[in-house]
Backbone as JSON, one array per atom type, in Angstrom:
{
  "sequence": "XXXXXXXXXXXXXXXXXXXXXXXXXXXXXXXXXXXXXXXXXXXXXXXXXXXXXXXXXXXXXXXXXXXXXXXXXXXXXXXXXXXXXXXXXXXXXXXXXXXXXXXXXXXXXXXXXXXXXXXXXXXXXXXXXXXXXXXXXXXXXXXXXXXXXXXXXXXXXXXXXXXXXXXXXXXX",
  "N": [[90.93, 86.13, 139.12], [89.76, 88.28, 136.62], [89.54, 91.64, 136.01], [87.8, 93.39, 133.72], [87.32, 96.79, 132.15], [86.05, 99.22, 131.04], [86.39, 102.2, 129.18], [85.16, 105.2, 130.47], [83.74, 107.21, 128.66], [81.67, 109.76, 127.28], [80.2, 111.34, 125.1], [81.4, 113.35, 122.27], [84.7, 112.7, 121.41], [88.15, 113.66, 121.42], [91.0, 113.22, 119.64], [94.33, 113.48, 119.29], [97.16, 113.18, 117.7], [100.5, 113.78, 117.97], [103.63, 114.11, 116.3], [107.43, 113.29, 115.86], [110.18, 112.48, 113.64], [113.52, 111.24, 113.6], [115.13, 112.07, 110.8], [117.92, 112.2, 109.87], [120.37, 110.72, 112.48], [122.63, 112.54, 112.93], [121.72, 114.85, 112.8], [121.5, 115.96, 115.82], [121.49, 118.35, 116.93], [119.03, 119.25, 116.52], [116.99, 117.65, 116.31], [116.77, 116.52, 118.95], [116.12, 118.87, 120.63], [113.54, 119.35, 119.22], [112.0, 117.22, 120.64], [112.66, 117.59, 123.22], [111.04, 120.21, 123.53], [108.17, 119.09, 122.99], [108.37, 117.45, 125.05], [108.37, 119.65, 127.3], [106.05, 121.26, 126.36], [103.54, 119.44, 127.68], [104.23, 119.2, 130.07], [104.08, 122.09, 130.57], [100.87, 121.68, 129.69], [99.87, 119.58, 131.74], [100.17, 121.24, 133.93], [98.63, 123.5, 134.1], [95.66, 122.41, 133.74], [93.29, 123.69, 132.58], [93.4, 123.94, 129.8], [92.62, 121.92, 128.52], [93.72, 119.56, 128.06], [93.16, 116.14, 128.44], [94.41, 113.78, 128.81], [97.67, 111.62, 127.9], [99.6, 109.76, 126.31], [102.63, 108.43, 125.74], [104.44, 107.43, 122.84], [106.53, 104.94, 121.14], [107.78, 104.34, 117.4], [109.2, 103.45, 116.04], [113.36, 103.75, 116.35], [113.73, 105.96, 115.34], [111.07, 107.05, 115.27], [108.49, 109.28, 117.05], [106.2, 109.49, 119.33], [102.94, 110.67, 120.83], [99.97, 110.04, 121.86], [97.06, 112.06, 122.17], [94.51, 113.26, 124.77], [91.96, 115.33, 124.4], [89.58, 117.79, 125.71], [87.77, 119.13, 124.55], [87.25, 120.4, 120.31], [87.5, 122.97, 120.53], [89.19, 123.42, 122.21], [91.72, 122.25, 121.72], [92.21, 123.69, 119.38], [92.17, 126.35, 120.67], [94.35, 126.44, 122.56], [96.5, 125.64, 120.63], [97.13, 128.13, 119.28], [97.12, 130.28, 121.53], [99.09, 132.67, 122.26], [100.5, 133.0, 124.77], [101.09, 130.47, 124.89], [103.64, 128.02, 125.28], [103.58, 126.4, 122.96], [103.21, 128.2, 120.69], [105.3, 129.84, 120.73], [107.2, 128.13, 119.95], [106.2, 126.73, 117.61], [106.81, 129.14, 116.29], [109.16, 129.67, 115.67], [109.67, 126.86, 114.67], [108.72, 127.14, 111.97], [110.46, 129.52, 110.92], [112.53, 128.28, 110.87], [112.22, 126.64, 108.96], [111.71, 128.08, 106.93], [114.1, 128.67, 106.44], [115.65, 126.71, 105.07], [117.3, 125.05, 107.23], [115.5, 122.71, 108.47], [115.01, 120.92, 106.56], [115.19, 117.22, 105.57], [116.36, 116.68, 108.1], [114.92, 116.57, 110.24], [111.96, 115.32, 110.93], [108.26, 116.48, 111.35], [105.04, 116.03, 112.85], [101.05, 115.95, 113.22], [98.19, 114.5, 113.67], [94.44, 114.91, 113.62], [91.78, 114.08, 115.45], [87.95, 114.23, 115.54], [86.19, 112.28, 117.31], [82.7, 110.81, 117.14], [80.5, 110.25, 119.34], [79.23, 106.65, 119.79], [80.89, 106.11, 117.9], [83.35, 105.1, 119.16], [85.41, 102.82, 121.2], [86.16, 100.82, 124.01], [88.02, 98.19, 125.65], [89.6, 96.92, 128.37], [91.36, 94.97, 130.14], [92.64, 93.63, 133.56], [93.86, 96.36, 133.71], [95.35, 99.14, 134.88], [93.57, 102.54, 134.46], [93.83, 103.87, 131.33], [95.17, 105.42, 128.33], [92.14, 106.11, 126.28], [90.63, 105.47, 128.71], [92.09, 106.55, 130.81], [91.66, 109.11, 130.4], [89.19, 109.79, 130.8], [88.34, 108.15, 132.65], [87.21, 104.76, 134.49], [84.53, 102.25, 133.9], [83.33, 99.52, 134.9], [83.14, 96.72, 132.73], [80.45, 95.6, 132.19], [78.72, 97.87, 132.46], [78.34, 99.31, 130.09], [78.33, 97.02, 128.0], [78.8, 93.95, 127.18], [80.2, 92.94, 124.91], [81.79, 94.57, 121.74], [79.83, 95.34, 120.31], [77.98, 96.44, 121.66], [79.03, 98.32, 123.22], [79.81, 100.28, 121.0], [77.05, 100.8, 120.27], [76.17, 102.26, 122.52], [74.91, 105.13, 124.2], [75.15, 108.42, 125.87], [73.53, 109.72, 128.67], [72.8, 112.12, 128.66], [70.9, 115.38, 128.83], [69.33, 116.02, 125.62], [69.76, 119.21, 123.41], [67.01, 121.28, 123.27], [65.64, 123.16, 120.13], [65.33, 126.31, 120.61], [62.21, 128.33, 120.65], [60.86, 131.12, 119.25], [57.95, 132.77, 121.15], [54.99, 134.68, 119.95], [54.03, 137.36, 122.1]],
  "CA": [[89.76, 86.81, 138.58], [90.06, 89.12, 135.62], [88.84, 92.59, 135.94], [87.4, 93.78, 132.74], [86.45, 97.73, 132.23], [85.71, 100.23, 129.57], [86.24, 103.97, 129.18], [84.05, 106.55, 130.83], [83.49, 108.53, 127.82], [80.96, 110.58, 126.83], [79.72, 112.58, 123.88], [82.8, 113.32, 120.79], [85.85, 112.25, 121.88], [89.07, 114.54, 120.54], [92.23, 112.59, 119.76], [95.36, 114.71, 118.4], [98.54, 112.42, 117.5], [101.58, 114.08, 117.33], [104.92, 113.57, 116.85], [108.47, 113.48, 115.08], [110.89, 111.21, 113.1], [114.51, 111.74, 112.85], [115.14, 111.53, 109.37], [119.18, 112.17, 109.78], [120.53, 110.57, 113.99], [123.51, 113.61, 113.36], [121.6, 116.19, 113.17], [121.06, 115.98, 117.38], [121.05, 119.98, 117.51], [117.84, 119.54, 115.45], [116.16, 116.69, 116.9], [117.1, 116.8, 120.42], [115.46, 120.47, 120.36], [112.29, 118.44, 118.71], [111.59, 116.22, 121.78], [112.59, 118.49, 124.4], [110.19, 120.96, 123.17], [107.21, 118.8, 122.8], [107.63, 117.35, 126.38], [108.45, 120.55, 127.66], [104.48, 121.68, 126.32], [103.49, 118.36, 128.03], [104.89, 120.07, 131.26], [103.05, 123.28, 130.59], [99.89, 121.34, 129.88], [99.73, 119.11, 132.42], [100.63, 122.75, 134.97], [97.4, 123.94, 133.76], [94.45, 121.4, 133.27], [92.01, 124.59, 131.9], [93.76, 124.47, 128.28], [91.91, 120.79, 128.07], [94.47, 118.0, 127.88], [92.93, 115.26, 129.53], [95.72, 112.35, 129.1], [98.49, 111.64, 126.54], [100.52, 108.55, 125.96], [103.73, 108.72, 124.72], [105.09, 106.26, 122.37], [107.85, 104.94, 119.33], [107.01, 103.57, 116.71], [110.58, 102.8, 115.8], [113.98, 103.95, 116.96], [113.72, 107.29, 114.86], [109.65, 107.88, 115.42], [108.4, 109.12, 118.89], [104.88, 110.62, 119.13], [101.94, 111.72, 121.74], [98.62, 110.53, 122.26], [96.42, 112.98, 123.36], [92.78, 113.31, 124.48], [91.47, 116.73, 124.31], [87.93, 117.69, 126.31], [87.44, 119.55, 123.02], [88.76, 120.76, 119.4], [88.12, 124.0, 120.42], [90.1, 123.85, 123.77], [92.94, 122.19, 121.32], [92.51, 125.17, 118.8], [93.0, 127.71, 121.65], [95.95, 126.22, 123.15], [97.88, 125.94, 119.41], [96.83, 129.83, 118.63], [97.34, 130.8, 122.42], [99.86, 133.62, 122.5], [100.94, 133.08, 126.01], [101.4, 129.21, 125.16], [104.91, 127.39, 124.71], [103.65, 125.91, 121.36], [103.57, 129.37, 120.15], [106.93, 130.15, 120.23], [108.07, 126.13, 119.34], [106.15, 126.75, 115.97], [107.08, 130.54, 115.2], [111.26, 129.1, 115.53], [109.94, 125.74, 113.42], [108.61, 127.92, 110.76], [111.45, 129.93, 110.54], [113.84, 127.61, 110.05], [111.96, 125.84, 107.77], [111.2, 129.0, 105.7], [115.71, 129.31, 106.04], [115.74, 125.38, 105.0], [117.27, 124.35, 108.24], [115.08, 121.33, 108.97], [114.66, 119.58, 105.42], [115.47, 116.21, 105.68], [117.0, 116.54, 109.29], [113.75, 116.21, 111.42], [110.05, 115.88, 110.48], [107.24, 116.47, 112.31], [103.64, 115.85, 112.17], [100.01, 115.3, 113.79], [96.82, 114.25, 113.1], [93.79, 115.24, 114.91], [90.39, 113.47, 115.05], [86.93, 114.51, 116.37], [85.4, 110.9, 117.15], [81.53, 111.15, 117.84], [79.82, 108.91, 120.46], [78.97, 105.73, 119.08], [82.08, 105.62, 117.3], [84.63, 104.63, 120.02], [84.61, 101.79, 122.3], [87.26, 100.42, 124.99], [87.92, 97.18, 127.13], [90.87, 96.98, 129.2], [91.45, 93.54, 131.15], [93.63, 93.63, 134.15], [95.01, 97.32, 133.09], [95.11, 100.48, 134.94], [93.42, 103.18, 133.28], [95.11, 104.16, 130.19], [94.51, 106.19, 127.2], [90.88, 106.51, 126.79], [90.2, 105.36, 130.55], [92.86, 107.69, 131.3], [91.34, 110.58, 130.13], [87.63, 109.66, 131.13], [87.74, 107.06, 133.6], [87.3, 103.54, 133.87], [83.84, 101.66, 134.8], [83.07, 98.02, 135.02], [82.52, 96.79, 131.24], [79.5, 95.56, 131.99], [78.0, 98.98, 132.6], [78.88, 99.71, 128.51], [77.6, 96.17, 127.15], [79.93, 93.18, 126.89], [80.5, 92.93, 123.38], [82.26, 95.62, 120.98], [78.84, 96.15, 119.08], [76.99, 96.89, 122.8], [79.62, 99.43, 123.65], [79.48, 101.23, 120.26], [75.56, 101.24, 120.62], [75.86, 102.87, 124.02], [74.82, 106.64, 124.48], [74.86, 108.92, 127.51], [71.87, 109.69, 129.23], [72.71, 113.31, 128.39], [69.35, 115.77, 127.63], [69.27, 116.55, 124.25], [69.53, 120.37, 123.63], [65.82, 121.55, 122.57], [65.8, 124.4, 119.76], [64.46, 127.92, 121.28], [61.2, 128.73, 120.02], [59.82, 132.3, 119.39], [56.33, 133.11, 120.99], [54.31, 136.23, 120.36], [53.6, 138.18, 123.24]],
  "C": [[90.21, 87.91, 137.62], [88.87, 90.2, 135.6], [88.7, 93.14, 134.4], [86.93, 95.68, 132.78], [86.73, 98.21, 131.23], [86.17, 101.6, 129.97], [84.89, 104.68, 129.23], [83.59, 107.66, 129.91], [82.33, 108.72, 127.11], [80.73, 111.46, 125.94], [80.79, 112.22, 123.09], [83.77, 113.13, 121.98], [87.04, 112.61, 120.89], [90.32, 113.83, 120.81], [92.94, 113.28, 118.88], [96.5, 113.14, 118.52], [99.44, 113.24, 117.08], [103.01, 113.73, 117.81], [105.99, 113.88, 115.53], [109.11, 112.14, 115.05], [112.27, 111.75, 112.55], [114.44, 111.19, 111.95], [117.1, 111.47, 109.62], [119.45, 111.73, 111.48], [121.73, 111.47, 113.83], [122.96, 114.45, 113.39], [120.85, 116.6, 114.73], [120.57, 117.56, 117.89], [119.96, 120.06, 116.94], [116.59, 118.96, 116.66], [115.88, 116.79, 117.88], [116.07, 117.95, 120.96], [113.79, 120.36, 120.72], [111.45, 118.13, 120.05], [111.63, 117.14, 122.77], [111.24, 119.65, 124.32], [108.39, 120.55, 123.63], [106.99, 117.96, 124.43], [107.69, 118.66, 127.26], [107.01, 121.46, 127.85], [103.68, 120.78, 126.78], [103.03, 118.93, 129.95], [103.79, 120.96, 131.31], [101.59, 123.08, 130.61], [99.55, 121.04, 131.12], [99.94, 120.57, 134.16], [99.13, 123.4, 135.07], [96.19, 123.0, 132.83], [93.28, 122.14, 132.58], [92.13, 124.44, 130.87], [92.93, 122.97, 127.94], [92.79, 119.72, 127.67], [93.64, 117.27, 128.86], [93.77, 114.37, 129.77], [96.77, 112.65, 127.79], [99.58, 110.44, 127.16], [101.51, 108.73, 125.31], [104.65, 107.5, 124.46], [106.09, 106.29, 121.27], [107.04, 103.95, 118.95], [107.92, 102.72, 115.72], [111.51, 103.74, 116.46], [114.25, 105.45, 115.98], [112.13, 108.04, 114.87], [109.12, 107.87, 116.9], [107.2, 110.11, 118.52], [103.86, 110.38, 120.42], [101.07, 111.13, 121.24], [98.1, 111.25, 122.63], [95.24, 113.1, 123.37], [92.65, 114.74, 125.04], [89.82, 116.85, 125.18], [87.22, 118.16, 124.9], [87.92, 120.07, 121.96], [88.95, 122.11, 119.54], [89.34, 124.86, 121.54], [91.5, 123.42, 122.91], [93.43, 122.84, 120.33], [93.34, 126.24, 119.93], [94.29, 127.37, 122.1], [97.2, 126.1, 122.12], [97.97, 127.72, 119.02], [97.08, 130.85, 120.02], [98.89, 131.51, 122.43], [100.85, 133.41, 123.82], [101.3, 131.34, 126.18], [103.01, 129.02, 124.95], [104.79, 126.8, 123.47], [103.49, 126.91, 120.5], [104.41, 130.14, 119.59], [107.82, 129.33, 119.63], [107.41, 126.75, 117.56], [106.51, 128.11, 115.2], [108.5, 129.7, 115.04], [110.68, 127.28, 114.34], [109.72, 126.27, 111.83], [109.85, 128.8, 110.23], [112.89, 129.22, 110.16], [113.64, 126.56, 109.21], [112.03, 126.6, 106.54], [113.14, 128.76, 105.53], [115.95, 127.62, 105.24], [116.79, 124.64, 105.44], [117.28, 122.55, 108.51], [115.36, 120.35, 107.75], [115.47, 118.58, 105.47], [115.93, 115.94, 106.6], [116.29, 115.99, 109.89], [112.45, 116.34, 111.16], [109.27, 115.68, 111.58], [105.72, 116.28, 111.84], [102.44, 116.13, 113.03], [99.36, 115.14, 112.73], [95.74, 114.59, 114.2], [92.23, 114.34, 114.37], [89.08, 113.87, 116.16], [86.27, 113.41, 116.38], [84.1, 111.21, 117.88], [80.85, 109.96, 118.82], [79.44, 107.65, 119.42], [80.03, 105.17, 118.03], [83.5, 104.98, 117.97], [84.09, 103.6, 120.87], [86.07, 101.3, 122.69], [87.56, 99.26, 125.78], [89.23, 97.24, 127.47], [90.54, 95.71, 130.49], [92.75, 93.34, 132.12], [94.42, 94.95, 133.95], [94.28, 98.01, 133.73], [94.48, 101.47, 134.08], [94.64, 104.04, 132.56], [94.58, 104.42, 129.2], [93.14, 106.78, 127.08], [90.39, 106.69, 128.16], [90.85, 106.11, 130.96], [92.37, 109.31, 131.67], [89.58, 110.7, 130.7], [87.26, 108.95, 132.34], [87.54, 105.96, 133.74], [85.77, 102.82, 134.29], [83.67, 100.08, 134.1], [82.36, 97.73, 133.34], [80.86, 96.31, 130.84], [78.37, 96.52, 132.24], [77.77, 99.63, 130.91], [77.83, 98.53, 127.55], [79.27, 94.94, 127.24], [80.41, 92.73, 125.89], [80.66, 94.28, 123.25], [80.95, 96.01, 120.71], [78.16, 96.83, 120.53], [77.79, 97.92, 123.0], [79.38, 100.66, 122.73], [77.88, 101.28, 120.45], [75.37, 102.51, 122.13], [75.8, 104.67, 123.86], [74.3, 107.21, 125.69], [73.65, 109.48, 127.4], [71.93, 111.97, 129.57], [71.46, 114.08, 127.72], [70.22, 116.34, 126.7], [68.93, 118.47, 124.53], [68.33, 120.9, 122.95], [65.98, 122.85, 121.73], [64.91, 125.37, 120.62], [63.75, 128.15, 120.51], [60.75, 130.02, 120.33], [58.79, 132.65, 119.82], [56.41, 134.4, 120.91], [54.0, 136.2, 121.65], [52.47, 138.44, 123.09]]
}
């Protein structure tokens, strides 16, 4: 029997990708650094579930690119945690900046993300026979026929969330 399910998700859905690509495999005091770093804030996330990681996947994409899924609850929980003072990615990017400003890194080790705010109706998930993972990871997994069984029924699908009514003025 083949279990089928979807991702539990609700409302925008915040996906960050980041990651690095040695550009040179000698410069290891560079790279090495790189990686350690970024699971190291991984660590720190996962220590504290308030800063809003919900999941993160970590993959290559060849034998010099290695990068991070990540689902966020929101962009402003993954604002605060890059601008957080008291974070570990705080101090990772003051030391990458600086030795970029000394020109250090160039051509040794690049780095990157991307971040995306996806709004409801724009994402959709099946997973057959698979633990949750990625989306389901971060949201949950329920039976796909709770979603719609087709791609187009899933993107159609919206939560049964009330709508927020504007506040109206009366006179007194």
């Amino acid at each position: 029997m083949v279990s089928r399910t979807t991702a539990d998700a609700e409302g925008e859905v915040v996906v960050l990708l980041i990651g690095m690509r040695i550009n040179r495999f000698r410069a290891v005091h560079l790279w090495v650094p790189t990686m350690l770093a970024m699971l190291r804030m991984l660590r720190e996330l996962a220590r504290d579930p308030s800063r809003g990681l919900r999941a993160k996947v970590l993959l290559t994409a060849s034998p010099r690119t290695y990068y991070v899924v990540q689902y966020w609850e929101s962009k402003e929980k993954l604002y605060a945690y890059a601008a957080a003072p008291d974070a570990f990615h705080h101090e990772v990017w003051a030391r990458i900046n600086r030795a970029e400003r000394a020109g250090r890194l160039r051509g040794q080790v690049g780095i990157w993300h991307e971040a995306y705010v996806v709004p409801e109706g724009s994402y959709e998930a099946v997973y057959a026979d698979m633990p949750a993972f990625g989306l389901a990871e971060a949201y949950g997994q329920v039976p796909l026929e709770r979603r719609g069984r087709y791609a187009a029924d899933r993107f159609a699908y919206r939560s049964a969330r009330p709508r927020r009514e504007p506040v109206s003025e009366k006179a007194d």
